[in-house]
N, C-alpha and C positions, 0 to 999 in steps of 0.2 A: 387528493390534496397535494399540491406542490412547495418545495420550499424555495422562500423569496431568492435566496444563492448560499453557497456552501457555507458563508458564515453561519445562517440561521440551521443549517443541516448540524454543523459543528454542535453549536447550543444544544441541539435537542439530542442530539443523541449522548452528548457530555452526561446529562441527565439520566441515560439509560445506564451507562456506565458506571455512575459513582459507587453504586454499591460492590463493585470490584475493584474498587483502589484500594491498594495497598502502599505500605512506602518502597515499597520496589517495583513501581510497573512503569514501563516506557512506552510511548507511542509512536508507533512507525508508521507515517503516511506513504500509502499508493503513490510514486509519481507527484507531479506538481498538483492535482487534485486532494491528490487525499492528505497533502501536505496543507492543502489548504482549510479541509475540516476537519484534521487531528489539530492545528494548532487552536482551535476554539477549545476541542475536547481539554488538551494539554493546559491549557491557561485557568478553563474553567478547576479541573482536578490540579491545577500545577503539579505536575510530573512532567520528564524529559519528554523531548520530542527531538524525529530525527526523520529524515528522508530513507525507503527502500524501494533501489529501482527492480522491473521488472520490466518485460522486454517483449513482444510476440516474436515467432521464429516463423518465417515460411520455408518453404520446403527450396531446396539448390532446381535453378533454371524450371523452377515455377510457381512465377509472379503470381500474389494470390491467395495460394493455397497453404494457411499455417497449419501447421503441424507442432506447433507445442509454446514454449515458453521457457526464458531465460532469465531468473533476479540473483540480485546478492546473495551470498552466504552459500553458493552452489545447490542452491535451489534449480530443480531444473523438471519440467513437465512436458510427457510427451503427449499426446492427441489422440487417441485409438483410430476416428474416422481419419483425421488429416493421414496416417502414419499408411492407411489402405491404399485413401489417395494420393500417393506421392509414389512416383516413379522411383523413385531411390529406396535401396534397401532399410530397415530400421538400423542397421549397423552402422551405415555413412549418413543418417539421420543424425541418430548421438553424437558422432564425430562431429557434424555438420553445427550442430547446439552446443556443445563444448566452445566449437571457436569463436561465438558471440559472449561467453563469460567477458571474456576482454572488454567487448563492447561494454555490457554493463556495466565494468566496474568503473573504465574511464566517464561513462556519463555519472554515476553517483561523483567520483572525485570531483568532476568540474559543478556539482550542483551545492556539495559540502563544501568545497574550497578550501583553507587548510585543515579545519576540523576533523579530525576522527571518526569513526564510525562509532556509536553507540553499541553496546554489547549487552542484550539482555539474557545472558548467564545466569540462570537462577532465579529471576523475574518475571514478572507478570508482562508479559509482550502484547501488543493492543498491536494489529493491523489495520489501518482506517483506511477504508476508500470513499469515494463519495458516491458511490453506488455500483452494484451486481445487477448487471444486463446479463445475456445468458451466454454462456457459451465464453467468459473471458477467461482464459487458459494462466493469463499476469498472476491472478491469483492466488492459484491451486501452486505455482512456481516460489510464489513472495513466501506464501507461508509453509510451503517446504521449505524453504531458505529459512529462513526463521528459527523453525524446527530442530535443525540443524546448530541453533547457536546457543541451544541448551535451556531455555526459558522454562522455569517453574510451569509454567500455565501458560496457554496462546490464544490469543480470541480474536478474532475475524470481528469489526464492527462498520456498521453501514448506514446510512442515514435511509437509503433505499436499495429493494433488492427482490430481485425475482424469486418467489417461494422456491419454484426446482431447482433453480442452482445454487440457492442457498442449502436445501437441501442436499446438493453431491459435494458442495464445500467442509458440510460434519466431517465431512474422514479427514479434513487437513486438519483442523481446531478444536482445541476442546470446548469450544463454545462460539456458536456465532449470534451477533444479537442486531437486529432491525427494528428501527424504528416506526419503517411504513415498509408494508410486504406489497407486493404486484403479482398479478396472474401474468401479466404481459409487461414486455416493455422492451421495446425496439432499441432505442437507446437512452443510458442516464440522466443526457441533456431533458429529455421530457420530464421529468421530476423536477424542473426547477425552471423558476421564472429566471433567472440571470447565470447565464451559465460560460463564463469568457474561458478561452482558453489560462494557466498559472503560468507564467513566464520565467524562464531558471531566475531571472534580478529579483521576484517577489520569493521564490522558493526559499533562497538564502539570507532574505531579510525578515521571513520569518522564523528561521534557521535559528539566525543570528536574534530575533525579539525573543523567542521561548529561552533561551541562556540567560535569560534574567531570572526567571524565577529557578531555574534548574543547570546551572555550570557544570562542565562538563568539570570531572574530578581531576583537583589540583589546579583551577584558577577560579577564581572571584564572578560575583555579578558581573554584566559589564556595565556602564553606564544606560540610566534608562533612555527609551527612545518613543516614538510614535508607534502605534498599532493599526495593522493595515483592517482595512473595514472592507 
């Protein structure tokens, strides 16, 4: 079964969700994707919502061949296979993923715009991507970063997702929950009848639509607006 587009992924897995809301859990979308099915989740539970980038890393002067992963919060994941294949030692690997931190963070800045980054210290932290194909390294990185920023509880959620890598993603989360499992799946787009690439102007105006119900602390609703479909 496919879903119609990550709207409808949002809805249903909002639903798998609910019984872990608490009043302290935040949602942090994958990228301009999972930005775009955590805001369904976020609106359905009204709890925040916030963007965490995460980054692939390839290996120095070999186009190609990744070797791990870079997101927010110094989250950082190395590849065991890639780390074999790569001509460069694992020492100036690290070094090599260090210097894409930067990178990261100036792409979260330009996607938040002046806004803050959300802090789930002590929180219920919700990871939302719009699906787990196999072998995505972003992941295993975001919710190490995550990890990192101290949350009560962390939960990996997915509207779709391959059983084994859902399966090596337990050791990030205390919980990862699917709504529709796969034996296979080449890529996420196959899980969905409409699958457009998020564009940074929709990321931040869904950014900017969840601060209605959920203000970032010490200012106000802001005035209502339209909701993207």
């Amino acid at each position: 079964m496919r879903f119609q587009d990550r709207a409808e992924a949002g809805r249903r897995l909002a639903m798998l969700l609910r019984p872990y809301r608490d009043g302290a859990m935040q949602v942090f979308g994958l990228g301009g994707g999972g930005v775009r099915v955590g805001y369904e989740v976020a609106h359905a539970l009204e709890v925040p919502l916030d963007i965490w980038v995460s980054q692939r890393v390839e290996a120095p002067e070999q186009p190609g061949l990744e070797v791990g992963a870079v997101s927010e919060g110094e989250g950082f994941f190395l590849d065991v296979d890639g780390v074999r294949a790569a001509s460069a030692p694992a020492s100036e690997l690290t070094r090599w993923m260090d210097g894409h931190a930067g990178e990261v963070a100036l792409t979260a800045q330009r996607l938040r715009g002046h806004f803050p980054r959300r802090v789930p210290t002590g929180a219920t932290a919700v990871l939302v991507v719009d699906g787990v194909a196999a072998g995505d390294m972003r992941i295993h990185a975001a919710l190490r970063g995550l990890r990192r920023q101290g949350p009560r509880r962390l939960l990996l959620a997915a509207p779709v997702g391959v059983a084994r890598e859902l399966e090596r993603l337990r050791v990030e989360a205390d919980e990862v929950l699917c709504v529709q499992f796969a034996w296979e799946l080449g890529s996420v787009a196959h899980a969905y009848e409409v699958f457009p690439l998020v564009p940074s102007v929709q990321v931040r105006q869904l950014l900017e639509q969840a601060r209605q119900w959920a203000p970032l602390p010490g200012e106000g609703a802001p005035e209502e607006g339209g909701r993207w479909m």
